[in-house]
Backbone as ProteinMPNN parsed JSONL, in Angstrom:
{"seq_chain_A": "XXXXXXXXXXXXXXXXXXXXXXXXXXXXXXXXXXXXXXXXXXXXXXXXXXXXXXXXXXXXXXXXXXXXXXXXXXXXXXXXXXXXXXXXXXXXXXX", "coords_chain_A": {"N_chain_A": [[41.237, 33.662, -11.142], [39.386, 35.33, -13.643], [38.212, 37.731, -14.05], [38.212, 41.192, -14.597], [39.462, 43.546, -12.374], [38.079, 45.86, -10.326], [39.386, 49.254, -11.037], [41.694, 48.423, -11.943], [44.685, 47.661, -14.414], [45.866, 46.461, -17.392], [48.916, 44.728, -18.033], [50.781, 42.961, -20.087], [53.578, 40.367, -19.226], [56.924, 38.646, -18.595], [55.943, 36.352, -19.77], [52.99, 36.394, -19.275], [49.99, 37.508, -17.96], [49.238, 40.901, -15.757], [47.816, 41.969, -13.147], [47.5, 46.0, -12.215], [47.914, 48.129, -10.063], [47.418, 50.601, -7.595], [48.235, 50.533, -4.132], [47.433, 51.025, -0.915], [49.881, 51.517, 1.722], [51.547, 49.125, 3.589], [52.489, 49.096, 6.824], [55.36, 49.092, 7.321], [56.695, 49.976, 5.062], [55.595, 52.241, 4.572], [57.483, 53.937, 5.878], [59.588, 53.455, 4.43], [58.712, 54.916, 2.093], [58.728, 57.68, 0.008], [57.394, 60.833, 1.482], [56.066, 62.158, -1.497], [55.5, 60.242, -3.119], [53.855, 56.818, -4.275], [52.254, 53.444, -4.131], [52.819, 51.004, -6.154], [51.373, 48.272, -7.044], [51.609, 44.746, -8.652], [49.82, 42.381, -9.792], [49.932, 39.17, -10.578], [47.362, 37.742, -12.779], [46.974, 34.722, -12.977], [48.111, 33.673, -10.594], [50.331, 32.662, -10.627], [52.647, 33.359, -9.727], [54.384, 35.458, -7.293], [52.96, 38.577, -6.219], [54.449, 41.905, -7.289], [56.204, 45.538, -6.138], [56.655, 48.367, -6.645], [57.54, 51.868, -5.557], [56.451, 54.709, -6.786], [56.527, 58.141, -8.473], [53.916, 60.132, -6.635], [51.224, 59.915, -8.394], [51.645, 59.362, -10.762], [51.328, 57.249, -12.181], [48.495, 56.942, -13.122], [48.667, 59.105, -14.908], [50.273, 57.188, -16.427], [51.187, 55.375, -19.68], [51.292, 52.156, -21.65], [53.709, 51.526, -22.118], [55.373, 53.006, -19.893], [53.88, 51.781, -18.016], [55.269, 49.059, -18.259], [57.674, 49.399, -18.165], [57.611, 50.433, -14.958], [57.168, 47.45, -14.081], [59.338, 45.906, -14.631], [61.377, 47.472, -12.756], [60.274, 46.646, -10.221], [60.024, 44.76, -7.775], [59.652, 41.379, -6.05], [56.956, 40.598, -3.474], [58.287, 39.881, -0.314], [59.828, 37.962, -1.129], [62.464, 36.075, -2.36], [64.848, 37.583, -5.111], [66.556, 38.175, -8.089], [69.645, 39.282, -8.183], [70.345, 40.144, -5.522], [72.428, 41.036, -3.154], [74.636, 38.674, -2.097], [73.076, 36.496, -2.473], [73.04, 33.178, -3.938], [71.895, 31.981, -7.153], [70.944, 28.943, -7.641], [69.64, 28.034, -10.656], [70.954, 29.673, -11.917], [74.377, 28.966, -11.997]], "CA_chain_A": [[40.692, 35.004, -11.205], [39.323, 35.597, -14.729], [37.106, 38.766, -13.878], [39.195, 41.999, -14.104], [39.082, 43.752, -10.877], [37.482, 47.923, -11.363], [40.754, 50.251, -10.874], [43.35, 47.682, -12.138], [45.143, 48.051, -15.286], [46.439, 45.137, -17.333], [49.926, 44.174, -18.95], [51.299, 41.363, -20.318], [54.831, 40.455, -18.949], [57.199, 37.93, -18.522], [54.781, 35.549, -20.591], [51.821, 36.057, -17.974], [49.13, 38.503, -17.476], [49.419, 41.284, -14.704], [46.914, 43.827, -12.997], [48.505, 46.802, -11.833], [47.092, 49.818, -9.347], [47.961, 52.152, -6.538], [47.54, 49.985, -3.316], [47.965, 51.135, 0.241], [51.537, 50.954, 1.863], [51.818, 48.12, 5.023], [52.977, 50.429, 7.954], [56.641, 48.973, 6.979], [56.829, 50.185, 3.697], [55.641, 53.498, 4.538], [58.81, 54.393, 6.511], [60.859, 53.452, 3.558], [58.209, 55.555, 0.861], [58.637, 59.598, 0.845], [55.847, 61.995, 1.059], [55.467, 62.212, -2.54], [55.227, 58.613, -3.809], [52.583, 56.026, -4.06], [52.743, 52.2, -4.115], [52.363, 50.74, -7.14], [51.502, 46.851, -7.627], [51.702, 44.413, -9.801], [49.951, 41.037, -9.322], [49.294, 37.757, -11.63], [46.583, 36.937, -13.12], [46.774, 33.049, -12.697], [48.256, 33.297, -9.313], [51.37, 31.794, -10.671], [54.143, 34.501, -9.321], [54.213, 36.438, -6.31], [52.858, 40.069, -6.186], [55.47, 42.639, -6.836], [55.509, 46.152, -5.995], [57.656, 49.123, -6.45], [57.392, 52.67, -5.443], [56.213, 55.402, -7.979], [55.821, 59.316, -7.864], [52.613, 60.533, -6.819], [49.738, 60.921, -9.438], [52.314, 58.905, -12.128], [49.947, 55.699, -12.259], [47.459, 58.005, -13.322], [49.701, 59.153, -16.423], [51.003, 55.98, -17.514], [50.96, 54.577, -20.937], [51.508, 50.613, -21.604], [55.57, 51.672, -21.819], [55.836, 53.702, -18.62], [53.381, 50.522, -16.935], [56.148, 48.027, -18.058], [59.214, 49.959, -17.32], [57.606, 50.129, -14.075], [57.143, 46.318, -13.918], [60.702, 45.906, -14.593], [61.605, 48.043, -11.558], [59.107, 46.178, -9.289], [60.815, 43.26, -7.258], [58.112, 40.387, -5.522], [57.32, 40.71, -1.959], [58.306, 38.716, 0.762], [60.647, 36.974, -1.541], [63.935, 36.797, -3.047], [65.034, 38.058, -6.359], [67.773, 38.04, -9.14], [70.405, 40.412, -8.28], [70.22, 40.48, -4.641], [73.817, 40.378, -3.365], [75.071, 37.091, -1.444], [71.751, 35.242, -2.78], [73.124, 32.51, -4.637], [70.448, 31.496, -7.613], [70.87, 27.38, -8.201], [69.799, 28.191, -11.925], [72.695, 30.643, -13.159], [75.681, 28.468, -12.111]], "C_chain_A": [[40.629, 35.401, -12.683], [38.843, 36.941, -15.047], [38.112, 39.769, -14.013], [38.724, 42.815, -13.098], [38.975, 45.67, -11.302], [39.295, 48.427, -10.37], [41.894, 49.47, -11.549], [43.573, 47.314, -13.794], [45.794, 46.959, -15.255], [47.64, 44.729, -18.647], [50.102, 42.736, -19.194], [52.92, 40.927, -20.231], [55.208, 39.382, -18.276], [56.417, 36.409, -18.917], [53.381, 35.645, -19.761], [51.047, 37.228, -17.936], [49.508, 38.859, -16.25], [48.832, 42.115, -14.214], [48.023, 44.688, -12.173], [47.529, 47.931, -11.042], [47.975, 49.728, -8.008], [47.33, 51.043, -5.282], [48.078, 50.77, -2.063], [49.031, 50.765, 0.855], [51.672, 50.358, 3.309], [52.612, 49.449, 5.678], [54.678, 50.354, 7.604], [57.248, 49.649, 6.628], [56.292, 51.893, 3.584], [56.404, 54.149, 4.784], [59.151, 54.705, 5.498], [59.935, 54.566, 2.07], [58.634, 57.452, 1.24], [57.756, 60.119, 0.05], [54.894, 61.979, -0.161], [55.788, 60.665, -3.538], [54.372, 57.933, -3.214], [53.345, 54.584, -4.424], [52.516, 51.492, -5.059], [52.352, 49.163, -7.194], [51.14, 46.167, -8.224], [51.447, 42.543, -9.274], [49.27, 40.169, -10.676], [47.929, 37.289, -11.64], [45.783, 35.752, -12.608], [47.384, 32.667, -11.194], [50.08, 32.953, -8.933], [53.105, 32.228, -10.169], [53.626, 35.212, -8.49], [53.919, 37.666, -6.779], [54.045, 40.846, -6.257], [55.333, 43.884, -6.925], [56.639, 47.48, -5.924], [56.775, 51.22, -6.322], [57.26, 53.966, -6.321], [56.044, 57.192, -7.563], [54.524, 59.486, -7.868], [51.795, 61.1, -7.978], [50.481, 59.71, -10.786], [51.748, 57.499, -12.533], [48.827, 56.677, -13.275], [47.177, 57.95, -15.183], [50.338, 58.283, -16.892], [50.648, 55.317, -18.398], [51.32, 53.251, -20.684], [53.15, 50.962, -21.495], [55.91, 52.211, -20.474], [55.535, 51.991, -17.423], [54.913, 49.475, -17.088], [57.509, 47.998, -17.966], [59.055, 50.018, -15.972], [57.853, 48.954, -13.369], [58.585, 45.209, -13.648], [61.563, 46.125, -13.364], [61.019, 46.983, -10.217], [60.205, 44.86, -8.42], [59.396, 42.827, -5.858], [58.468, 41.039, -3.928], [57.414, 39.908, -1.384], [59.696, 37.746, 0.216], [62.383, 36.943, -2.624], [63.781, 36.547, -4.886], [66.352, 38.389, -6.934], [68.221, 39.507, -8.271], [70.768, 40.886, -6.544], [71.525, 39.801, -3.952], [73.63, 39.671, -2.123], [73.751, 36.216, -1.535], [72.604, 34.633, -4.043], [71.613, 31.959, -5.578], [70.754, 30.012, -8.291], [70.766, 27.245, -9.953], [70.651, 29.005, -12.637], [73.851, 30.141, -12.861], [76.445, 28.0, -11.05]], "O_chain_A": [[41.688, 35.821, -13.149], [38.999, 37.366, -16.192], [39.168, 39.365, -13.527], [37.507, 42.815, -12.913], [39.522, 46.388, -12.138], [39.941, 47.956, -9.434], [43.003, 49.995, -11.649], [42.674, 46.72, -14.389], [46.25, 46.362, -14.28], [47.369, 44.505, -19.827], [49.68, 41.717, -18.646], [53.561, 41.172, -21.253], [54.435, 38.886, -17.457], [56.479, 35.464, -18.132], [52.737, 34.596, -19.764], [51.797, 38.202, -17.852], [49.982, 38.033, -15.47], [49.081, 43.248, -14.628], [49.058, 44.274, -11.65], [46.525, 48.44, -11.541], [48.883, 48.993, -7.621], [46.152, 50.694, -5.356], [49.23, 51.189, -2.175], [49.343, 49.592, 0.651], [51.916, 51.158, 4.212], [53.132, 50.433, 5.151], [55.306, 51.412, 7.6], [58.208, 50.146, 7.217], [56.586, 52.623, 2.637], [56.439, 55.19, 4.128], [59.202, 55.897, 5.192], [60.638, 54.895, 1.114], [58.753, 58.116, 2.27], [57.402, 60.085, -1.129], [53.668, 61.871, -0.181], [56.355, 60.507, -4.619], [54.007, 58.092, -2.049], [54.5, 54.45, -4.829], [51.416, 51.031, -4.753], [53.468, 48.694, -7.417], [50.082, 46.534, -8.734], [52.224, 41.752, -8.74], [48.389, 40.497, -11.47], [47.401, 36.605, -10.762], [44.663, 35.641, -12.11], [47.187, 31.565, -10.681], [50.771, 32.944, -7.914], [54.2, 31.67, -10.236], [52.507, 35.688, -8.683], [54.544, 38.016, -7.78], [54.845, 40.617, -5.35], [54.417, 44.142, -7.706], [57.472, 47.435, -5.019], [55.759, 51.616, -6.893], [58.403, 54.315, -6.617], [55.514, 57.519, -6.501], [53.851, 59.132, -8.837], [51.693, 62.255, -8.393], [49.728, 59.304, -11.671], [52.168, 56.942, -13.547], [49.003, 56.597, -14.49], [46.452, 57.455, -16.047], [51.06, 58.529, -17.858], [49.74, 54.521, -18.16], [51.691, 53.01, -19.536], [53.717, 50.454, -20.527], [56.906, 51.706, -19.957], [56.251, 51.386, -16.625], [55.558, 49.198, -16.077], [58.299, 47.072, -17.777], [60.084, 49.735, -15.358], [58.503, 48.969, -12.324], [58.794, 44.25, -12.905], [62.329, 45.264, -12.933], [61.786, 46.778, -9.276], [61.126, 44.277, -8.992], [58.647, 43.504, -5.154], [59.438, 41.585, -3.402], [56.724, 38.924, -1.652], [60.391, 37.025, 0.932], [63.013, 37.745, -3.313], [63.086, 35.826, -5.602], [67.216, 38.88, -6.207], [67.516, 40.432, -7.869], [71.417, 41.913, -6.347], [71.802, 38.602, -4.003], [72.767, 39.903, -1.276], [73.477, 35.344, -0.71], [72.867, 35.338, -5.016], [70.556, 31.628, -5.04], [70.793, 29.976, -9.521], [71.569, 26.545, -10.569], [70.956, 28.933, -13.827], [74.743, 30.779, -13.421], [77.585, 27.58, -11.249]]}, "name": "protein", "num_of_chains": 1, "seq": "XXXXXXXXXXXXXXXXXXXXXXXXXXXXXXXXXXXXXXXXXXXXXXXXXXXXXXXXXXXXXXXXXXXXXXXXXXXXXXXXXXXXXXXXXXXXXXX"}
């Protein structure tokens, strides 16, 4: 995917390109959102890392500079899949 896609906004993080926009929330994921927040995600470029996607206040996509986008990005954890920090997940590479 070399094309950038219209609405999606683009950092550069964890060495990799990333578009970023406001997507619709799986019926799941709406439960767990409240009223005033939107879904914010964050997918690769090259394909090469799962989508990840964290919850934002409403309208604050909107208003975000390149620092707010990658403090968001930070926040964000992939979907579907596991991630640093997640307790009783052993990670094979830290020890």
């Amino acid at each position: 995917m070399n094309e950038r896609r219209k609405g999606w906004r683009r950092i550069h993080e964890d060495g990799t390109e990333w578009e970023a926009r406001i997507v619709p929330a799986p019926r799941q994921t709406e439960q767990e959102l409240r009223a005033d927040e939107e879904l914010l995600e964050f997918v690769c470029v090259d394909g090469s890392r799962k989508p990840r996607q964290v919850a934002v206040p409403g309208g604050a996509y909107r208003d975000m500079d390149d620092d707010a986008l990658h403090r968001a990005f930070v926040k964000a954890r992939p979907i579907g899949g596991d991630f640093y920090g997640r307790p009783g997940k052993h990670m094979n590479d830290m020890g």
